[in-house]
N, C-alpha and C positions, 0 to 999 in steps of 0.2 A: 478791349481785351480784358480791362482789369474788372468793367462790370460784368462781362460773361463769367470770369473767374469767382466772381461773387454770388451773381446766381444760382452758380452750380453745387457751392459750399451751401448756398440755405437752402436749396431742395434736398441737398444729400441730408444735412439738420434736419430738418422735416418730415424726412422719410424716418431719417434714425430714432426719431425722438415719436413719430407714427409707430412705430414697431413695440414701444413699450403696452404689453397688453393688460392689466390692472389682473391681477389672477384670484381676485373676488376679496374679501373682507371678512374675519370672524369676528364680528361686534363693529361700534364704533370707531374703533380706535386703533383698527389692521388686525393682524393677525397675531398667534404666538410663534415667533420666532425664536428655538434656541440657538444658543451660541458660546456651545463649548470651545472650554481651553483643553488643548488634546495634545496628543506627543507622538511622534513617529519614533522615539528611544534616542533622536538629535536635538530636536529643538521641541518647543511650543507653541502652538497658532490658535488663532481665535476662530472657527469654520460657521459660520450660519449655514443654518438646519432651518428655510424655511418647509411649510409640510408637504410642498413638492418635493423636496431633497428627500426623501422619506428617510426611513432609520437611522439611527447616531449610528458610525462608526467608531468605536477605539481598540486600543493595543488592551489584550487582557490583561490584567496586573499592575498597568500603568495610572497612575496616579491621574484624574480627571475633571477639573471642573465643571461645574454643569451651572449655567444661567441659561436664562430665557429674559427676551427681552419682547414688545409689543412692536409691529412696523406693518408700515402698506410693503407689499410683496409685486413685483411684476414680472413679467415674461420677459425676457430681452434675445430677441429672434437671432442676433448674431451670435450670442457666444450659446442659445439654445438654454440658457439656466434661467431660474428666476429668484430675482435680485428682491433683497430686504434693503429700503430707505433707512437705513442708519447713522440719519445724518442729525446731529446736534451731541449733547452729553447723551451717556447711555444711562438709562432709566431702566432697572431688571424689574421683573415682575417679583413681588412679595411674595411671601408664602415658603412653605417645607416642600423641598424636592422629596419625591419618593422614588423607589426603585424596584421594581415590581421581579421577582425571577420568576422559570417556569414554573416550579411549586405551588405559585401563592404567596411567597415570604415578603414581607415588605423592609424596606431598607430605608429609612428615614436619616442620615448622616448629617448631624450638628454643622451647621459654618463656623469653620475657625479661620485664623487668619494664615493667608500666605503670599510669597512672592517668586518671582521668577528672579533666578540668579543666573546669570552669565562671567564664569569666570574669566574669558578672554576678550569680553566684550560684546557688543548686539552686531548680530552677524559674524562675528569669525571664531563661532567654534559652539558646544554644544550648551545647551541649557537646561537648568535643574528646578526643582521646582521644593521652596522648601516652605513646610508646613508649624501652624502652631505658634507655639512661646520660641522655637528658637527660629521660624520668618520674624517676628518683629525685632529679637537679639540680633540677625544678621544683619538688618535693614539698619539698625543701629550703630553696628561695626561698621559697614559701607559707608553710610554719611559720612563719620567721623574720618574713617583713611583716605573717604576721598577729598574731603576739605583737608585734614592734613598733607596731602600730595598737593593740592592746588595749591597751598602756604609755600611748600618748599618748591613749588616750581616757580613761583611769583618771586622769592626771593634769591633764585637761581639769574632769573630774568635781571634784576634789580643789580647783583653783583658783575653779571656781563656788561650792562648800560655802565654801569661805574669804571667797569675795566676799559670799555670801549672810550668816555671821557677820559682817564686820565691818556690812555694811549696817545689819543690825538693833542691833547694839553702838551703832553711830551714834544710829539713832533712838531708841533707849530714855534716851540721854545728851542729845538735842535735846529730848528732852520732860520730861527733870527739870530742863534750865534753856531754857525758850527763845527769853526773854532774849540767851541768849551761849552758840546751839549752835557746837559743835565743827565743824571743814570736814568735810565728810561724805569720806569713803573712797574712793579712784581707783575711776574706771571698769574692768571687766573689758574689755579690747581683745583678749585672745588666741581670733580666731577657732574655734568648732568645728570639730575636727579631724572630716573625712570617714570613716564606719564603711568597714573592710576587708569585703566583697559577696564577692569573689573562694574558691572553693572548692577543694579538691584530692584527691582520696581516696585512701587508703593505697597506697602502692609494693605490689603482687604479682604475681607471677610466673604467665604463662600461654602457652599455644599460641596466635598470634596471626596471622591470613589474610587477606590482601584475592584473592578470588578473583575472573577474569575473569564475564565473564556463560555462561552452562551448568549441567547437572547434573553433580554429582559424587556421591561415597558417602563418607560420615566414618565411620571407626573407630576404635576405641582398643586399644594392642597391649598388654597386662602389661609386666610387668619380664623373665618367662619366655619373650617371646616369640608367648607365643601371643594370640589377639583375646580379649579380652573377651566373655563371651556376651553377646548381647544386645544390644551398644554399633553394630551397622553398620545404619547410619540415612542415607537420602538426604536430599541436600542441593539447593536451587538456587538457585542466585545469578542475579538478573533486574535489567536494566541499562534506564534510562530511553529512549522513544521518542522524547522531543524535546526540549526544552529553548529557555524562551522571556521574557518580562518582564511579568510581570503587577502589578498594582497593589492599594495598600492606598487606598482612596481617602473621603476627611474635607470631608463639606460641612461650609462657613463656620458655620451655624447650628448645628450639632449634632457638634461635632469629635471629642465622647467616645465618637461611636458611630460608629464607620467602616464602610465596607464595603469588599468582598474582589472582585474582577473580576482571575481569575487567568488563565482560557480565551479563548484570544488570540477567539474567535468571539463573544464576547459586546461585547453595549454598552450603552455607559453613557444612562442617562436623567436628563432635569434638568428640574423647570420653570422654569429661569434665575432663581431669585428668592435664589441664594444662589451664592458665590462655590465653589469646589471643587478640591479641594490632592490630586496624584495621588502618592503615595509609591512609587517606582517598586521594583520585588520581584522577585528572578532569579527563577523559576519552572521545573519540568520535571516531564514526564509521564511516567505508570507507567501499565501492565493495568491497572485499578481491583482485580480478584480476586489479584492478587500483594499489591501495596503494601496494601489491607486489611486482609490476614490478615498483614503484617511483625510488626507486635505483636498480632493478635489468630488465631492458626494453627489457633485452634478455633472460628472463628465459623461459623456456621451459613447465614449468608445468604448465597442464591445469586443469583452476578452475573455478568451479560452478560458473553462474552470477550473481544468486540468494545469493551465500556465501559472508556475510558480519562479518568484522575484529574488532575490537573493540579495540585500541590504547591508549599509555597517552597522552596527551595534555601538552609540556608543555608551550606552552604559554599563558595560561588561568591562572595558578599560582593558588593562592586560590580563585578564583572568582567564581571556577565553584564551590561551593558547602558553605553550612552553618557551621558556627563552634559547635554548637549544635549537637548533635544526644541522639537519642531517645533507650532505649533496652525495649524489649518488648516480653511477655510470653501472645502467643495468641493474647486476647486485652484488654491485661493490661498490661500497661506502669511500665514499674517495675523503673529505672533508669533515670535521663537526664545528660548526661558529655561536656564534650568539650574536644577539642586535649589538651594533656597532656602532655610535653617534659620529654623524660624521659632517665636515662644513667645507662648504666649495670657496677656495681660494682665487682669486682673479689672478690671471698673470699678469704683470708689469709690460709695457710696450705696445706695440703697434699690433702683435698680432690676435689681442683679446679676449685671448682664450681664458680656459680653467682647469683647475684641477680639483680633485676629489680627496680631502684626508681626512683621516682619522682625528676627530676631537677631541684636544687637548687643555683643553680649559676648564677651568674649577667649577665644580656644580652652582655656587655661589657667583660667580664672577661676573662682568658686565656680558660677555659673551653666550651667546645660544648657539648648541648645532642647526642644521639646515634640515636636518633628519636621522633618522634612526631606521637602520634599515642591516637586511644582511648582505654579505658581499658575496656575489659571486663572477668569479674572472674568469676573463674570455678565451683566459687559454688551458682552462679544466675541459676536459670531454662531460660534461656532466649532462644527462639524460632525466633526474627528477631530483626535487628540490621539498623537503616538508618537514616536519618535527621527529625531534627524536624519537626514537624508536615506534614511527609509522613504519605501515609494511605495506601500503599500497594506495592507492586513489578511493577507493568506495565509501571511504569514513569521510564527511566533511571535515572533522573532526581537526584530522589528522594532518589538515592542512599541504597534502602533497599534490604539486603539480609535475606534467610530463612538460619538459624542454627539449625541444626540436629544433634541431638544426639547418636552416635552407641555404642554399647559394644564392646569393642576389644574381639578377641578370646583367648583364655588363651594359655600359652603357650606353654601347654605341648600338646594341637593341632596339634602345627606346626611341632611336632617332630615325629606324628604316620603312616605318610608316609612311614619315614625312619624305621621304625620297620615291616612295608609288609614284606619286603624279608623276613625277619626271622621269622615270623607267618607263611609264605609259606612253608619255611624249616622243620620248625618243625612239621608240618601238614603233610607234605609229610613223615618225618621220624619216624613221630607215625604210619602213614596209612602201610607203609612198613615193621615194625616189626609187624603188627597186620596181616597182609599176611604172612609174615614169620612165625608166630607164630601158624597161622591156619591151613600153609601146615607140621608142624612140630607134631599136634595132629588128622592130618588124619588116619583112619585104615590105614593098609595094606592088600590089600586083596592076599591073597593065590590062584592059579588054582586049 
């Protein structure tokens, strides 16, 4: 069994590793491959742009590295892309990037230095990209805060280990006389010092663009002068269609599971049996077929061009919307609130639960809210929910949604499915003795 099992993994290997199709060579040495650092307006990724992937995508205005690097390129049948070997240190190709627009104009942009900074850390939250004398000042400060955090958490550690030592010193001495133990050892009061989250990636030096919204052509010139073969690859930069405030939105009952209501055209449903906290979210819309393929430029799925996406923004912060909002039954203004920070409290006991308040704790203090959101309760008739002084749904702007009320189904509904077959049964086995019972009081006739 276990050499069939083994077989069957080196021919599926074989096949898999058969599938890679070499998708040709420009020079010795593979091909050009670029390999911008690009921004969806949350984070920063590294995308290769072998010359199947055809034109660079980016966001217009957003800030863009552009390297190219040399690699054998292949077909890879299963995910349909073709893969750049990018395996060792990466090696860029030399030379002055250019950027060619429709005009004619060319755009030669000096390499300065920069880093990507994550203020909450890689992965949980969004990233910036800072440029110049003040990426190496940053990179600087970062080092320094984060070996200073690491000092004071190492000496955090050291003072616990001591406290935890005398503790047990204590007790081993209260239990050889306990009679006339010893006062036991000061309490540790020196709070835990907060771990440093904060990230910084190494100062290097690169061609750096924020280009308006259009096509352009990027190439790369040698040191000689002449272009690189290979390197003149189109580019387009595609600039958002609207921009508007959409919501992360946390019913009362179930706040760990949120949902997302970003397209100003949608709305919201409730069966009023629970309270509902609207987290307000700058938002703005792309082609769906541009902003899909920003990190994925070899995806395969083809999409309407008319289909537009609706995204968060997070470089807008709270700029894109009012701290105000308006609840509203029809037209009349029933409420006006503002974002409200609030933290979920456990209940004490067996039965688990939690509740919802209002945060009360010092901006400074070791405490954080859970969220920031607006309230609205389940027992307002409220029909639309958006920023002050909106006056209807057609502005994304204006951030209003329509709230609709349904009756849930009861639930002994959902359970009369499951009771057919046996209505079936029984139907059937009533019909069957009454046949039986019919042919059992027929005459009999006699010849």
């Amino acid at each position: 069994m276990k050499d069939s099992l083994r077989r069957i993994l080196l021919v599926g290997v074989a096949f898999a590793l058969a599938g890679l199709v070499p998708a040709g060579k420009a020079g010795a040495e593979g091909q050009v491959v670029y390999w911008p650092l690009v921004s969806n307006a949350t984070e920063y990724r590294r995308i290769p742009y072998p010359r199947e992937a055809g034109p660079l995508l980016v966001l217009a205005d957003s800030e863009v590295v552009i390297e190219a690097r040399r690699a054998e390129v292949a077909f890879w049948p299963i995910t349909r892309e073709y893969l750049a070997d990018f395996a060792g240190p990466p090696e860029f190709i030399e030379g002055t990037v250019e950027i060619v627009d429709g005009a004619g104009n060319v755009i030669a942009p000096t390499p300065e230095p920069y880093v990507l900074w994550y203020p909450a850390g890689v992965g949980a939250g969004p990233s910036d990209m800072v440029r110049g004398a003040d990426a190496v000042a940053l990179h600087e400060e970062y080092v320094n805060t984060a070996r200073a955090s690491a000092l004071r958490l190492l000496e955090y550690q050291r003072l616990v280990t001591e406290s935890r030592a005398a503790v047990e010193a204590w007790a081993r001495m209260a239990a050889d006389d306990p009679d006339n133990p010893p006062p036991p050892p000061p309490e540790l009061t020196v709070p835990e010092p907060k771990p440093y989250q904060a990230f910084a990636t190494e100062p290097r030096e690169a061609a750096i663009v924020a280009l308006p919204e259009g096509a352009y052509t990027v190439r790369i010139r040698a040191r000689n002068s002449q272009l690189v073969p290979g390197s003149e690859r189109g580019l387009i930069s595609f600039a958002s269609v609207d921009q508007g405030v959409g919501y992360v939105l946390r019913p009362g009952n179930r706040w760990t599971r949120p949902l997302v209501t970003f397209d100003p055209d949608e709305a919201v449903y409730t069966t009023g049996e629970t309270d509902l906290f609207f987290q307000p979210v700058p938002v703005v819309e792309y082609v769906a077929r541009r902003f899909t393929r920003l990190f994925r430029p070899q995806s395969v799925e083809v999409i309407d061009p008319s289909l537009t996406l609706w995204v968060p923004d997070e470089s807008r912060g709270d700029s894109g919307y009012n701290s105000r909002f308006a609840l509203w039954n029809g037209q009349t203004r029933l409420e006006t609130l503002e974002r409200t920070a609030y933290r979920v409290a456990q209940k004490p006991g067996r039965t688990r639960g939690y509740e919802i308040e209002e945060f009360t704790g010092r901006a400074d203090g070791p405490l954080e809210p859970d969220f920031v959101a607006i309230r609205v309760g389940r027992e307002l008739p409220v029909t639309r929910v958006g920023i002050e002084g909106a006056s209807g749904s057609g502005n994304a702007g204006s951030g209003v949604r329509a709230i609709r009320r349904v009756t849930p189904v009861p639930e002994y509904v959902l359970f009369l499915p499951a009771l057919l077959p046996l209505a079936v049964g029984l139907a059937m086995r009533g019909l069957a003795g009454r046949l039986l019972a019919a042919r059992r009081d027929r005459p009999i006739e006699v010849g």
